[in-house]
Every structure is written in structure tokens, then in C-alpha cells.
Steps between C-alpha positions, in 0.01 A plus 500: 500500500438522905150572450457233290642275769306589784197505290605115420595419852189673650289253214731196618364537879132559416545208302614285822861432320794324759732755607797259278308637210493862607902483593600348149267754348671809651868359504416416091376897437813591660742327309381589189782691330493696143749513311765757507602755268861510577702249306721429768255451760250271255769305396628436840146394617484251212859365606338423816170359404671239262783462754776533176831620584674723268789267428207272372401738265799583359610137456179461312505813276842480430556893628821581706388469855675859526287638255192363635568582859515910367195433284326360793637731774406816253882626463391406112221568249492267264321585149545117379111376490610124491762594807151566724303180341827272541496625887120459539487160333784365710302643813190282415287813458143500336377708236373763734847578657684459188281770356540716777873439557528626068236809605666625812825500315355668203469233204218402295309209667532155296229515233306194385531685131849426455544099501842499682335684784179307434787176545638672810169564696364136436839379661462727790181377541613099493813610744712347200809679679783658297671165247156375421406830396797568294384127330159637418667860345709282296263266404306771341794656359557795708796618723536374857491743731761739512728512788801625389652764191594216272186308496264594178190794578161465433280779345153453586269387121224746708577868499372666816257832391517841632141423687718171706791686698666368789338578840740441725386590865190629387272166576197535720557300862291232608428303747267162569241527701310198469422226182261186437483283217183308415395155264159428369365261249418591205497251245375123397821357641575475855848645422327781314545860758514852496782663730461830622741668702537832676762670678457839688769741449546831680677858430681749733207694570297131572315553147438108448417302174405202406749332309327163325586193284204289312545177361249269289571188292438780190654859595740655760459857623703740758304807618592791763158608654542838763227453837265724364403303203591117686210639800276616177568145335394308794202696544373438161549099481377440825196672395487397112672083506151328589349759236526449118572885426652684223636788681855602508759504771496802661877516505843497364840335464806707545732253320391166289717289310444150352786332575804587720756609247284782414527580892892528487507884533255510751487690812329180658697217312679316810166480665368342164804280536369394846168443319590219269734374774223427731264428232729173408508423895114503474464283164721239647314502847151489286628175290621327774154499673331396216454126509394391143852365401418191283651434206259478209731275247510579153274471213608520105305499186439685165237705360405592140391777365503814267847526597606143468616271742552620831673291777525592820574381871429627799584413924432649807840519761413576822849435669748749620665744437247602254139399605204467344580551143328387143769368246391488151660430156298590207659395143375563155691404166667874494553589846527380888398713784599442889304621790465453845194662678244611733194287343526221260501618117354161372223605769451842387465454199248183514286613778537884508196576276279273681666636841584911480467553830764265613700548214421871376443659191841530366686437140791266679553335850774713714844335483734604765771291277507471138730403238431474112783303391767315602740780541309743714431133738821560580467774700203343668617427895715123537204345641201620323771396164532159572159446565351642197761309313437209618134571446579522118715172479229341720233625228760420154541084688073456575398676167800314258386196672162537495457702125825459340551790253252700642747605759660687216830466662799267353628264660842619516339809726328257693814357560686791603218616758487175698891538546451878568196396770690196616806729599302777682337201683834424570652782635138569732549154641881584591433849682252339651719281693398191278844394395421122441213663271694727340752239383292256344314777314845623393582142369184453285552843371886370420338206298205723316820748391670175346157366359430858327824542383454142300168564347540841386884545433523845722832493707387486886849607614367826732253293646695209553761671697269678738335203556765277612594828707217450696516162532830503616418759772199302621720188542760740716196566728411137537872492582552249206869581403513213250239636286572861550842449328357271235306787414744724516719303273222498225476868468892525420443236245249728332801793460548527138149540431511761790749672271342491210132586555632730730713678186127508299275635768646594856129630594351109487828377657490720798363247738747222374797717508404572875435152615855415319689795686317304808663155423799648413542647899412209609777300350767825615346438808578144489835464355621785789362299774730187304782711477495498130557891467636482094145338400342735747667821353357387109120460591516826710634639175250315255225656800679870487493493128159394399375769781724766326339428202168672613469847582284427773669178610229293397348622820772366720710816606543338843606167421764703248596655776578194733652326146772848480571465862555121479703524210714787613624329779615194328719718274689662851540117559678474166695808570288718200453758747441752222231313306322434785513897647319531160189235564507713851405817369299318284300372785538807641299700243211227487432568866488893379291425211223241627514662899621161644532611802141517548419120457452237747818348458717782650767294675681455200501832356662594781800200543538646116546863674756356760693259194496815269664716797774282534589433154531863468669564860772238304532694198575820706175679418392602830226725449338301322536177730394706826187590301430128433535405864275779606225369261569137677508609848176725427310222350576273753481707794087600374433111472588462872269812595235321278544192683503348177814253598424274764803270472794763630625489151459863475647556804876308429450664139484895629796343727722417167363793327560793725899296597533525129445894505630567791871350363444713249440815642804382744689437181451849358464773799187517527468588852189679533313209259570262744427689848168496301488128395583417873219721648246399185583087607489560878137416546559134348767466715814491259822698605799496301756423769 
């Protein structure tokens, strides 16, 4: 490695480079760091990299800080797989440390042949974090990850062959030496480029490779090239690219793999991380130089042939996120298919015989998108969704116009896509800040719901509710209370049907049953803030119920949680202490279940911690109630290191907190707990005089 670097510096001042450059290229050599093979020592360097404290993790995981701390500090070994991943994920760790975190303490490495770890990996990669994880495991129906005895374990669907051990501490060590990423055309379209990146990697003995990513519109490849046959490589296509030669390469891969899962048990894979990390850098910097942006409109029509009738549509979208993208919809009587590409298909497939070397000599354009029905659309990207849908309706309005039963679609499905269309439109106008927009698109969608419902006797109940939902929340940000109210009032009129459709299919009624738990809070929220706590207390337990209902909570395990918390306080007003302990724990157990503690909103998980404390400090169960305020006073105490209150809120709250456990310890001998409480609080200034 120091040979390299002189070698580079000695290059850098032939080369006239300013001394700034030669100072940022030595101080970068020297802070390159591998990655350690202890466990203790690794994980403490990724503690400090992603500045996490350990009471962070263990709020997020769910593990007993105690536990933790010994896992962490090495005073335990633990054999749990999921224990490690929980940890890692909570960190913020990429897939390169989380693999080497499960090596170095002698686990198999998460394998993209198993789908849970397939699941897990993908997450890691998105930084989903530990809840929004456990939502995708679920999702697919496996376990979440397992943090403590009592939660369900997971047997890997992929059994691990003789040839595959673990290889814990046995991992070549690497180091970066230098890397370079390139972009060239090479295509018709101006957003049409090859990528090809290449980092150089070295070994203890300064052997160095070449470690390299390739990308084209058609093919990815990763490759691990040692200096002998990179030099020999060099040699042979300076010598041979102006020449049109049949002679092989005169050298050799070490490694190839066509796409990066097939790299996970490489020697090389974090540096092919790297690689499509600073590959994406370089696609975005190459689009956002390219200046042909314009929006090409779209074009429908139909064709006939041996096949029948085909209708299609096609645009061009050249705005961002995604630029420079073909959108086509191509229909027959049978069958729809959805694509969004790299060159028009309507093009290809008109001009490509007259045009193969523009187009190429190939049996089908190359989609980078592609759905053949309406259910695999749906896992098409948001975006790229709503515009090829409302490409179709766009195409089913001109052609019905225009042809009438050509179209081959009924009118009733006409129907249904313009609503479907007109609500994505919708809900793109309102996130983008268009709330006027939004409204009136919400309001014509209200009346086509009505209008549908009329003609062809369907009930429009779901959509109705959602709807008027939406309205009613666009009206509250055009600070319209009037309307907002009037809304709100006509999705409680609608709450028999509720019940009944909902008692036929609760899949279809999801969305109304949510927007209905919505209206319902807002009137608790109301009649509190009127003093009307008996009305309150029944639609907090209409809200509760309904929620209850649904093993997932009809995806509202949060606003459950605020509901129990709510409603378990009015019953200590009414002196049902005992019945509302029971809507604690409750609450209790959703925070355990759905990880809480981990969302944005963590001021009132922890004035739940504090109420919870003292409820129990009242029913004489101490232990339990100084564990509560220690869950308080650590959540609140890591929101003022975050700076994340900015009010002093936090600050009078660890005040009433820490008084509250401090009586308590007081209360029950604790002597040495609260020396420690005192010298803990010091640094934010609160004694206990």
C-alpha cells in the first residue's frame, strides 16, 4: 500500500497537481481502515461511524440493554442469528458489515436463496430500520426477527451444503487503493450508456486486483481481474480497438458473476457493493447533463392483423425522478402488456427492419420494466404505475370515442378506470403540494362514484368513504373547518353500510374502515376538547373495536395505540382503575409487538412509559413501575442528546420523570439507585434537593 502511494504522489507532481491535492490524497490513504476481525472491536467501530448509542439499539430491538451491553462488550456469545441482524439493522449497517458482523461471529451469511433472508438483505439495503422490516417479514408471512425466547424461530427453506461452511475469520483483507467509474454512449437514445467501473483492491503482501462492475442497457457483469492479466488486457486493446480482429484476449478473470447476488459469498463483494454504489452516482450525474428533456405527448391507435386487433399507446416522460423513459401499453382481445423502456417499442418494431443499426437485430426491444397483466403492474414502481395507467384509460376514452366497440372494453370498465386514473391524479396533485387541485379532483371523482353507482347498480360504499376522506383532509389544509366537518359528518352517515360490506369482504373495506377509524378520532378529539368525555369514551371504543377486529389493525397499530392510552385514562377518571391497567398492558404489548419506540412520534411512547410507572407505583408494584420510568427517562434523555426537542419540553419532562423515580427509590430504600440517578442527571443540571 506505501508503494503504491508514493508511486501515485510521485505521478501527481510530474503531473503539476496543487499541493491541496497531494495533502487530501495522502491524509485519504491513511485513513483507510479494514475491517476488523474481532467482534468487539468491529462492532465498536460501527457504533462510532453511525454515531448510535447502545441504549438506541436496545430501545429499537427490543433486547434488555443488560444483555446487549455483555453481547456488545464480549462478556457474551450469543448463538441467536436474528440477535446479530436485530443489532446490525438498528446500527444502520450495510450489507457488507452485516455479513461480516454474522462471519466474524461464526454464522452463515444471509443467502439470497432463502426468501426471508432474500427479504432481510433488500431491507438492509433500503436502510428500512428494524419495524419496517418486521412489516415486510410479515407481509410475506414469515417471523419477525427474533429478539427474545418467546418469539417464533425461523428455519431457513435453503439447506446450507457441506461444500458452504462458515468461514469465520478466515476472509482475505483488503484494502482500496484507487477506483474510477466511466459513461459512454452507446445507443440511438441520448439516455442510452454503458457504465464501467473499476476499483483497485490490494492484499497484505500488496498483490492488487482489479475489482470491476459493467453495466449496459442489456447485461450487467462483475469481474475480479489480478495485474498481470489487467497490464496484458490493456496491451491487447490498445493495439487491437482500431483493428477489426478475431483474436482472443490474452487473459483471464479470476471471479465473474452476472449479477450481484451471485457475488454474495465473495471474497470481493463489499467492493462490488461500492461498484453499483458509485455506478448510480454516475447514472444520475450522466442524466442530469443530458439536455434533451422534452416531453413527446402521447399517441394512440390500433392495428390489425394475424393476431387481431391490437391497440396500443405509447409517451415519452422525460421529468424527474425517472428520466428519459418510453411508456407503452399494448392491448389485444386476450391479453395487456405494460412496459416502460430504453427505445420506443412502437418504433422498434416499425422502423427496426428498415433501421438495424440503430435498432439491432434482436427478437424484442429491451424493457427495463414490464408487466403482463394487471396484477404483476402492481408491483411496477408508484410512478412508472400511474403513468402507464393512465396511458391505458387515456387509450380506452380516444379509441371508445373514436371506434366504439373496437376498444373491446365495456363500458362499465371504462368507467371504473377513469375513477381509478382520476384518483391517482388526485393523490399526485396533493403530494405535490397542489391542495386546491387535489380537492376539486377529489370532488369530481365524489360525483363519478355516485354517477357509476346509478348506471350500473354496484355499491360505491369503499370508494365513497375514501373519497370524502380526502376531501375532508384537503379542506383542513385550506383551513376550511366548515367543510372539513361536513365531510366528516357524511362518512358517519355511511356506518351501517360500513358494517355490513365490511361483514362480506374486510379485504375491499380496508381503506373505508381506516378513513372511518380516522373520523372517529377526530370526533374523540373533539368532544374532549368540549368536555363531553361520556360521548368521547364511546367513539374511542367504536375506534378500539373495529381496530381489534383486524389482526394487523387495519394497518393502524399506532393510532391503536394512542386510542388504548386515551381510553385508559378516562376509565382512572371514572375510578375503573382495573379496566384501564388492562388497556395499559394492552398498549404496552403493541409497542413490543410493532417496535413503537422506533417511530417518529416518540414523545408519546414515552409520557405512556412515565403514566404506566405511576399507575403501577399506585398499585404497589414497584419493580415494575421503576422499570417504566427508566424506559421514560431513557427515551427522553436520548431525544435531548439528539437535539431532536427544541422547545425545552424534553427538558421539564426528564425533570418530572427522574422526581417520579427518584420518590420511588426514596420510597423503597433504594439508596444506591438513587446516588446513581443523582450522578446520571447531574450533567442537565437536576439535583434532588
Amino acid at each position: 500500500m506505501k508503494s503504491y502511494l508514493n508511486e501515485q504522489v510521485i505521478r501527481m507532481l510530474k503531473n503539476g497537481a496543487d499541493p491541496t491535492t497531494i495533502q487530501e490524497t495522502i491524509a485519504e490513504a491513511g485513513s483507510v481502515k479494514e475491517y476488523s476481525f474481532v467482534f468487539v472491536d468491529f462492532m465498536q467501530d460501527m457504533l462510532d461511524k453511525y454515531k448510535v448509542k447502545r441504549t438506541d439499539i436496545a430501545r429499537a430491538t427490543g433486547l434488555s440493554q443488560d444483555y446487549l451491553y455483555k453481547v456488545l462488550n464480549g462478556q457474551k456469545k450469543t448463538a441467536e442469528k436474528d440477535y446479530v441482524l436485530a443489532i446490525c439493522i438498528a446500527i444502520g449497517m450495510n450489507i457488507p458489515e452485516t455479513q461480516h458482523a454474522l462471519e466474524i461471529c461464526g454464522m452463515h451469511i444471509l443467502n439470497s436463496r432463502d426468501l426471508r433472508e432474500h427479504i432481510l438483505l433488500t431491507s438492509i439495503s433500503e436502510k428500512r430500520g428494524i419495524y419496517r422490516t418486521n412489516e415486510w417479514l410479515e407481509s410475506a408471512g414469515f417471523p419477525m426477527l427474533r429478539v427474545s425466547r418467546d418469539m417464533p424461530q425461523y428455519a431457513p427453506n435453503y439447506t446450507y451444503q457441506e461444500e458452504e461452511p462458515v468461514t469465520a475469520n478466515t476472509r482475505k483483507r483488503y484494502q482500496e487503493v484507487s477506483r474510477e467509474v466511466f459513461a459512454e454512449p452507446c445507443g440511438n437514445a441520448p439516455f442510452d450508456y454503458t457504465y464501467w467501473a473499476n476499483i483497485v483492491v490490494s492484499d497484505e503482501a500488496d498483490n492488487r486486483y482489479h475489482v470491476q462492475g459493467y453495466y449496459a442497457p442489456d447485461f450487467t457483469a462483475y469481474s475480479v481481474i489480478d495485474e498481470e492479466n489487467y497490464r496484458k488486457h490493456k496491451e491487447w486493446y490498445k493495439k487491437h480497438k482500431e483493428a477489426d480482429t478475431e483474436e482472443e484476449y490474452p487473459w483471464k478473470t479470476l471471479e465473474t458473476f452476472a449479477t450481484l447476488e451471485e457475488a454474495y459469498d465473495s471474497d470481493f463483494f463489499r467492493f462490488y457493493m461500492e461498484i453499483d454504489r458509485i455506478t448510480d452516482q454516475k447514472v444520475e450525474e450522466t442524466l442530469n447533463k443530458i439536455l434533451d428533456t422534452a416531453n413527446y405527448g402521447t399517441r394512440c391507435n390500433l392495428k390489425f392483423g394475424n393476431k387481431g386487433t391490437v391497440r396500443y399507446a405509447e409517451t415519452y416522460d422525460a421529468q424527474d425522478p425517472a428520466k428519459h423513459q418510453y411508456f407503452q401499453v399494448v392491448e389485444t382481445d386476450d391479453s395487456v402488456t405494460y412496459s416502460a423502456s430504453h427505445e420506443s417499442v412502437f418504433m422498434w418494431i416499425e422502423l427496426g427492419s428498415l433501421y438495424p443499426s440503430i435498432f439491432g437485430e434482436r427478437e424484442e426491444p429491451q424493457y427495463f420494466m414490464k408487466a403482463e397483466n394487471d396484477e404483476e403492474l402492481m408491483e411496477i414502481p408508484t410512478r412508472e404505475r400511474f403513468i402507464l395507467q393512465s396511458l391505458r384509460t387515456q387509450m380506452h376514452a380516444e379509441l371508445t370515442y373514436l371506434t366504439g366497440d373496437l376498444s373491446g372494453v365495456s363500458e362499465e370498465e371504462l368507467d371504473n378506470e377513469i375513477m381509478n386514473s382520476t384518483a391517482q391524479h388526485a393523490s399526485w396533485l396533493y403530494m405535490s403540494g397542489d391542495k386546491q387541485g387535489a380537492l376539486q379532483e377529489n370532488l369530481e371523482l365524489l360525483q363519478m362514484a355516485d354517477a357509476h353507482e346509478e348506471k350500473f347498480g354496484t355499491d360505491e360504499t369503499p370508494t365513497r368513504i375514501v373519497t370524502m376522506n380526502k376531501i375532508a383532509i384537503c379542506y383542513e389544509n385550506l383551513d376550511d373547518e366548515e367543510n372539513y366537518w361536513r365531510y366528516r359528518e357524511m362518512i358517519m352517515a355511511g356506518k351501517e353500510k360500513i358494517y355490513a360490506l365490511l361483514q362480506k369482504d374486510k379485504q375491499q373495506m380496508k381503506g373505508a374502515v381506516s378513513c372511518y377509524v380516522d373520523t372517529l378520532v377526530d370526533y374523540g378529539s373533539r368532544l374532549f376538547a368540549e368536555g363531553r368525555p361520556d360521548e368521547e369514551k364511546a367513539y374511542r371504543k367504536e375506534a378500539i373495536d373495529l381496530l381489534e377486529s383486524d389482526e394487523n389493525c387495519f394497518g393502524k397499530p399506532y393510532v391503536l395505540f394512542q386510542l388504548y392510552t386515551r381510553y385508559s385514562y378516562i376509565l382512572d377518571e371514572e375510578n375503573n382503575s382495573e379496566e384501564g391497567l388492562e388497556y395499559y398492558e394492552k398498549a404496552e404489548q403493541l409497542i413490543r409487538k410493532y417496535h413503537l419506540e422506533s417511530s417518529e412520534d416518540t414523545k408519546n411512547i414515552m409520557i405512556f412509559y412515565n403514566n404506566y410507572a405511576w399507575v403501577l407505583w399506585n398499585r404497589f408494584e414497584n419493580e415494575e413501575a421503576i422499570i417504566y420510568y427508566g424506559k421514560a427517562i431513557d427515551m427522553v434523555e436520548n431525544l435531548i442528546e439528539r437535539n431532536a426537542d427544541t422547545t425545552g419540553d424534553a427538558a421539564a419532562a426528564l425533570r418530572r420523570y427522574a422526581d417520579g423515580l427518584y420518590k420511588l427509590y426514596e420510597q423503597t430504600g433504594k439508596q444506591k439507585e438513587m446516588e446513581r440517578l443523582e450522578k446520571r442527571l447531574a450533567k442537565y443540571n437536576i439535583s434532588f434537593e
